[in-house]
C-alpha positions in Angstrom: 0.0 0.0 0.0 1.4 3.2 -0.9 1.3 6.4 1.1 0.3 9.9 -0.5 3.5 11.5 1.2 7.1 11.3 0.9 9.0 9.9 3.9 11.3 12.2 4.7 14.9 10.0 4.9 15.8 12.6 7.9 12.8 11.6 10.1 14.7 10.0 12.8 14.1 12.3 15.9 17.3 14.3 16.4 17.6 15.7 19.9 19.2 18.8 20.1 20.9 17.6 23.5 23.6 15.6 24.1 22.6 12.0 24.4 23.4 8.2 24.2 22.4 6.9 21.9 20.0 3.4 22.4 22.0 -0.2 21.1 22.1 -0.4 17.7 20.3 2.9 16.8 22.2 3.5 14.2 21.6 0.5 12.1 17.4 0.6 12.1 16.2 2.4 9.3 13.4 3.6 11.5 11.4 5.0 8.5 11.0 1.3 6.9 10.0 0.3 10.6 7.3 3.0 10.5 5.9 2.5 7.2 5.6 -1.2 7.4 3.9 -1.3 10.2 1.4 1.6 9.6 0.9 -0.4 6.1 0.2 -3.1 7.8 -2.4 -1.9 10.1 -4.1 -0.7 6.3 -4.2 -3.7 4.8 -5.9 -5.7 7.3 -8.7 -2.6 7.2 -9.0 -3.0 3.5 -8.9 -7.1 3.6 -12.1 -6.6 5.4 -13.5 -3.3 3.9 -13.3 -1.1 7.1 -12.9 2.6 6.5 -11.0 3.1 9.4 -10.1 2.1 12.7 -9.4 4.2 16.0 -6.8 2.9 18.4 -6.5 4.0 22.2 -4.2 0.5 23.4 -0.7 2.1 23.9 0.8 -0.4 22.3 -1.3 -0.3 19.3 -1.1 3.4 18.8 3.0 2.6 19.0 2.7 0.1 16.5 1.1 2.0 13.8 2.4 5.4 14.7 5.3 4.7 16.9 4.4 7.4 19.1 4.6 6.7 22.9 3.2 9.1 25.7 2.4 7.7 29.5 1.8 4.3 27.9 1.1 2.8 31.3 -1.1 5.6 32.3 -3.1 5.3 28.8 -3.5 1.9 29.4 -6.6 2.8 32.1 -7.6 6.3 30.9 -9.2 6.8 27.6 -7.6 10.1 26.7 -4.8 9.1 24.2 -6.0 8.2 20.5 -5.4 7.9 16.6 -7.8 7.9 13.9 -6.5 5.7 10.8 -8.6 5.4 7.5 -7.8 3.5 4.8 -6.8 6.5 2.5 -7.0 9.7 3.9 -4.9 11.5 6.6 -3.7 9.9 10.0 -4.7 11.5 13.0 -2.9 11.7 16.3 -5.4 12.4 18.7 -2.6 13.4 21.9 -2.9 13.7 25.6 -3.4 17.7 26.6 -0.7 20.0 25.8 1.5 17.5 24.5 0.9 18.2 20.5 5.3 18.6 20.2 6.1 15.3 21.3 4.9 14.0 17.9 5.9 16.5 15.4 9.3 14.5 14.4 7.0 11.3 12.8 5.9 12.3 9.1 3.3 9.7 9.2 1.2 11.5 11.2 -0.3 14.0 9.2 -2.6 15.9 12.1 -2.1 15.8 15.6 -5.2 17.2 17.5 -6.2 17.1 21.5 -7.6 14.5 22.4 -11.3 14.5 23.0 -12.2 12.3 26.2 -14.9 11.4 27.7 -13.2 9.4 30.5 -14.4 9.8 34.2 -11.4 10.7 35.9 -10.5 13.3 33.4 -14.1 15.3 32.9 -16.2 14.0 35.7 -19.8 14.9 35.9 -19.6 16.6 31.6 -19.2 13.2 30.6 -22.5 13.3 28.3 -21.2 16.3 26.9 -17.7 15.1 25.8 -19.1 12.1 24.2 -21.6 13.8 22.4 -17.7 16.3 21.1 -16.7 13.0 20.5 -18.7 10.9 18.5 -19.6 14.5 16.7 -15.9 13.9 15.8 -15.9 10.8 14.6 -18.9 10.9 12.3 -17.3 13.5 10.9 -14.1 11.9 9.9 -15.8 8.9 8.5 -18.3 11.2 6.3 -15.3 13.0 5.1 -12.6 9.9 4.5 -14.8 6.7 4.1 -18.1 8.3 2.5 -20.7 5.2 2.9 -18.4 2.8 4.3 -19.8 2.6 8.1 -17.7 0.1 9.2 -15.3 1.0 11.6 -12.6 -0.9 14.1 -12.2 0.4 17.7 -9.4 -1.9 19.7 -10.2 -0.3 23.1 -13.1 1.5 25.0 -15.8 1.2 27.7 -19.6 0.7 27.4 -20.7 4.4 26.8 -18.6 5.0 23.9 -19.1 1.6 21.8 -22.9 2.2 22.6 -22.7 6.5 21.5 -20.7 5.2 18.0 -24.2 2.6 17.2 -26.3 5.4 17.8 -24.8 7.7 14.7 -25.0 4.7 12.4 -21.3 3.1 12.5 -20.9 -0.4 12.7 -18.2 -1.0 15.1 -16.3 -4.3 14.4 -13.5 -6.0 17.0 -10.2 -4.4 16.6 -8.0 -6.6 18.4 -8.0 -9.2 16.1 -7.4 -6.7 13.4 -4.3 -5.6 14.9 -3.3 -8.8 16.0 -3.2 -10.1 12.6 -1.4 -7.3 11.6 1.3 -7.2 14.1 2.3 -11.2 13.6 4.5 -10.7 10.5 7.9 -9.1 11.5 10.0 -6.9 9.6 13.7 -6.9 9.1 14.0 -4.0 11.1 11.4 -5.2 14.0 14.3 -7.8 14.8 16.6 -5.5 14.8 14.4 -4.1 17.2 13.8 -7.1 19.1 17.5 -8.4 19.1 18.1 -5.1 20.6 15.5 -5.8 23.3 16.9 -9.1 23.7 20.4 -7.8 24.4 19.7 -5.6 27.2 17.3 -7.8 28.9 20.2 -11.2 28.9 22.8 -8.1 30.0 20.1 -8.0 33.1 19.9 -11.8 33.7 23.2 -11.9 33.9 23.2 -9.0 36.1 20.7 -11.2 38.4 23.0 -14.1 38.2 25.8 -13.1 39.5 24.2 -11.0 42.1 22.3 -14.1 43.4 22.9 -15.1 47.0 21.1 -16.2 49.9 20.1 -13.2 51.7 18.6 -11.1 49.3 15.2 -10.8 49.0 13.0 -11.9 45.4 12.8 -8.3 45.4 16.0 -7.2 45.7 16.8 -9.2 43.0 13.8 -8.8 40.5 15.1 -4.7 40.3 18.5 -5.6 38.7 16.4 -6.7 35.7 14.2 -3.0 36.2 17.1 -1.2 36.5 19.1 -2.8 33.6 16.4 -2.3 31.5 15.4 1.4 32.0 19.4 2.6 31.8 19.4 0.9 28.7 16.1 2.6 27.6 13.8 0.1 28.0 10.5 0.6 28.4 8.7 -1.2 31.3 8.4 -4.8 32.2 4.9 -6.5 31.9 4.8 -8.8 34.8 6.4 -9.3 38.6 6.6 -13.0 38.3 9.9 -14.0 40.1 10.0 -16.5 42.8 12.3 -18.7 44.9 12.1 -21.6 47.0 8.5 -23.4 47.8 7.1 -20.2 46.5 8.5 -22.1 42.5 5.2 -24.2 43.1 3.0 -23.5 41.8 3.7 -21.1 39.3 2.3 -17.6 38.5 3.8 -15.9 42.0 5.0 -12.8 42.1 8.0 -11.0 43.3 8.2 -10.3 47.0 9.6 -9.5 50.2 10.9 -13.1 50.7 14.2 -13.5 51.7 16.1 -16.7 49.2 17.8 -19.3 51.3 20.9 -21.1 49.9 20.4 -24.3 47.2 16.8 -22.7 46.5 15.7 -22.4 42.7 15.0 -19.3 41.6 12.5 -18.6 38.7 11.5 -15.7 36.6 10.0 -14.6 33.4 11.3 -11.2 32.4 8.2 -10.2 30.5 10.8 -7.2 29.6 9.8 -4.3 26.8 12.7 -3.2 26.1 14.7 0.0 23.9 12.2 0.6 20.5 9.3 -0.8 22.6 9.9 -4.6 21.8 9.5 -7.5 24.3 12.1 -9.6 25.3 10.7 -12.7 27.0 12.8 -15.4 28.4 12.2 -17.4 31.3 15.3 -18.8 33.4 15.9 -20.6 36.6 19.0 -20.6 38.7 20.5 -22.4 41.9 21.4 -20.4 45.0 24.6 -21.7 45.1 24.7 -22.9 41.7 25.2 -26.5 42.5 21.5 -28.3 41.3 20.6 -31.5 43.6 19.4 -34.5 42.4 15.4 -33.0 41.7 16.6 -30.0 40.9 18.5 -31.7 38.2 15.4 -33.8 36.8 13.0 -31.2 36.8 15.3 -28.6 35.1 16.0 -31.4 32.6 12.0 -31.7 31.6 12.0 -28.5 31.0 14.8 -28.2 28.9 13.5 -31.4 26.7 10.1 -30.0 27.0 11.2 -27.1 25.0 13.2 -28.6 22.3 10.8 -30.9 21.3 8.3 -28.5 20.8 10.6 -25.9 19.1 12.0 -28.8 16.7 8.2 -29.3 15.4 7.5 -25.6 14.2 7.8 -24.4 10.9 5.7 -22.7 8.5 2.7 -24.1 7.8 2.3 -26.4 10.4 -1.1 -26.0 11.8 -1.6 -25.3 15.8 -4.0 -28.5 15.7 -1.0 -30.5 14.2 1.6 -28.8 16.7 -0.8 -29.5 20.0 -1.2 -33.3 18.7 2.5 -33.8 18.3 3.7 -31.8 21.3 5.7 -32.9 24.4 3.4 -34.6 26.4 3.5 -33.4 29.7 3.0 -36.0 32.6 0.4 -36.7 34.7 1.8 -35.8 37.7 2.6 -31.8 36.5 -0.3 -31.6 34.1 -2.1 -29.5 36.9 0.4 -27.3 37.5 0.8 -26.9 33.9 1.9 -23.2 32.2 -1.3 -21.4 30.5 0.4 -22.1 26.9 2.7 -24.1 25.1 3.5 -21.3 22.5 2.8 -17.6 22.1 3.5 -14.7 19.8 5.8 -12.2 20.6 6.3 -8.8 19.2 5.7 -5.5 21.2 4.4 -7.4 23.9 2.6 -10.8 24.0 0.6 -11.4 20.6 -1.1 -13.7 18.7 -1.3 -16.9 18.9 -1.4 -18.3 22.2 -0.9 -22.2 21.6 -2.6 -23.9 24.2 -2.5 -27.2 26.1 -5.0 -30.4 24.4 -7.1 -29.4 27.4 -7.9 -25.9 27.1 -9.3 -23.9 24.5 -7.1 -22.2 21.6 -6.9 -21.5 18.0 -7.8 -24.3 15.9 -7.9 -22.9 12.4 -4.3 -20.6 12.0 -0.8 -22.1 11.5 2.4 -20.7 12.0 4.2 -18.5 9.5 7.5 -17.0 8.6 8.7 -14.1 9.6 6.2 -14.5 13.3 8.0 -14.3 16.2 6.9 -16.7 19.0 8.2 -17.8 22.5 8.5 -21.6 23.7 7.3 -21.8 27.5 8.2 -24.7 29.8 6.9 -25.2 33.7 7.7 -28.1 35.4 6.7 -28.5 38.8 4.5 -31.1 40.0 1.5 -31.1 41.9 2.4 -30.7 45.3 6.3 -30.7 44.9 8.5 -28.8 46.8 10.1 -26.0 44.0 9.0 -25.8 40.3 11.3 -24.8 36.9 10.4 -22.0 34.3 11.8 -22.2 30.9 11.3 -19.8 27.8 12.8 -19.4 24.7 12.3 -16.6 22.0 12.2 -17.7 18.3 11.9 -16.4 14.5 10.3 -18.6 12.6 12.5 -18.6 9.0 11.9 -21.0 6.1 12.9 -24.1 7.2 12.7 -23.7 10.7 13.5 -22.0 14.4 16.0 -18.7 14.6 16.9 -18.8 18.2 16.4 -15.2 19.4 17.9 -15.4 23.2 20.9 -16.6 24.1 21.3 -16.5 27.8 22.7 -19.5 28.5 20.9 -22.4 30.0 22.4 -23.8 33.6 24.8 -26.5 33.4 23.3 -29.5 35.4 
């Protein structure tokens, strides 16, 4: 799909501070990054003959724009937004007073104050902004999708899907839209993600070596933080670090616990790092680094656990197919089993999420080249004393599995 406007090839922001620059800035052409991804978002639109969509996720609006403002904040307050037709102009609808942090990104070609309706942000004129709003929006698709009345929203409450059915738009699912969209990397969004990767296996090593019996989960789980956000990196999804009995079962978070010596440690770093790209890995050390004999056995599943499963994907193969010939997990764990098997990876977690036989997932897609997908391993059993996490970050290439992290795994 071709855009109406040049990209100008000096559209990299250029601070007129000193600065560091972020790992391997220099070698992203960040304009290809840009217009891929916004051409992405486009064809998925036209595939289904949408006019438009309108994006408040974060992570969305930084896909298709790459534009970031309080992305965590945004995440819970409607008051961030863009407006994207199939042809016509792109429309940044920013936070208040903050119309310059945009300017440098020439595929935006209006940035406007946002209008919000949001609780917290107009209280008791809440009819009134939502009546400014959906004023708004009829008047963008009358003027850049004439009778097409279809339009994607990713993200809203109650109040605003139900004011868009009252002026006559059809408001279809965006999620999936953008889902499908975001699955097929670019060249430049592994350079992105390789970047990610870096930083977040400079932390792990970071929370290796500072391991000792003493600290507390917390203590340790900030290395990671801290690593991340000198390097600038982002934020970090999750808190899900544990040690000792608190390994199994899974899911716990990060806390004041103080690690004792010979206890696994395990963590998923969950980590979106520099260029807003997720690095996710899981690891699990020894206090002490010297595994006993469980530790040993269970650390071992996980390890074959993963490699059979990554040894079966390639293009093509369907998630039915994969489920059927996966690593089967035994009885005993099976309850304490992970949520998935396999899941897509891009600026966060993304389509697909590959599911145990058990549980409900995808039956009809298949994995492609050029996706970007993590292998998870848990292995704990029901009622055992510690439990491992293992995850791997792939690119799925012709014939086959790119390993993507390379954190080594613990010598047993």
């Amino acid at each position: 799909m071709k855009f109406n406007r040049k990209i100008l090839p000096d559209s990299n922001y250029s601070s007129k501070f000193i600065s560091k620059k972020r790992l391997h800035e220099d070698e992203i052409d960040f304009d290809l990054l840009r217009s891929y991804r916004l051409d992405r978002v486009k064809k998925e639109l036209a595939k289904r003959d949408i006019g438009a969509c309108i994006l408040f996720d974060p992570v969305n609006v930084r896909y298709a724009l790459d534009t970031t403002n309080m992305s965590i904040y945004n995440m819970h307050n409607l008051t961030r937004y863009c407006f994207i037709p199939v042809s016509g102009p792109v429309i940044l609808y920013e936070y208040f007073n903050c119309g310059h942090l945009a300017k440098h990104l020439t595929l935006i070609d209006e940035i406007r104050q946002g209008i919000t309706w949001d609780y917290f942000s107009v209280g008791d004129q809440v009819e009134n902004q939502l009546k400014k709003w959906t004023g708004e929006v009829e008047n963008l698709m009358n003027l850049h999708c004439g009778k097409n009345k279809q339009l994607a929203v990713d993200v809203s409450n109650g109040p605003g899907i139900l004011a868009l059915n009252k002026i006559g738009l059809k408001i279809i699912e965006g999620k999936e839209i953008l889902e499908q969209a975001r699955k097929i990397k670019s060249k430049e969004e592994i350079q992105c993600m390789k970047a990610s990767m870096e930083v977040c296996e400079k932390g792990v090593r970071l929370m290796g070596k500072e391991l000792k019996a003493g600290m507390t989960e917390n203590e340790l789980w900030a290395l990671l933080h801290k690593t991340n956000i000198e390097s600038g990196g982002e934020w970090i999804e999750g808190r899900i670090l544990s040690s000792g009995p608190r390994t199994n079962p899974w899911m716990q978070e990060a806390s004041n616990r103080i690690i004792q010596q010979n206890e696994i440690v395990s963590f998923d770093t969950d980590m979106v790092g520099p260029y807003g790209y997720c690095a996710d890995i899981s690891r699990a050390f020894v206090e002490g680094h010297k595994f006993n004999s469980e530790q040993k056995k269970i650390y071992q599943m996980a390890i074959d656990h993963i490699h059979h499963n990554a040894e079966l994907i390639k293009p093509g193969l369907s998630f039915k197919e994969f489920v059927a010939k996966s690593w089967v997990l035994p009885e005993a764990y099976y309850g304490n089993r992970y949520p998935c098997i396999v899941h897509g990876i891009g600026l966060c977690d993304e389509w697909p999420m590959v599911k145990y036989p058990t549980e409900v997932t995808d039956k009809k897609g298949q994995f492609e080249k050029d996706m970007t997908i993590t292998v998870e391993s848990y292995i704990g059993e029901v009622g055992g004393k510690e439990g491992v996490k293992l995850e791997q970050q792939y690119l799925i290439k012709e014939n086959g599995l790119e390993l993507l992290s390379h954190h080594s795994l613990e010598k047993i």
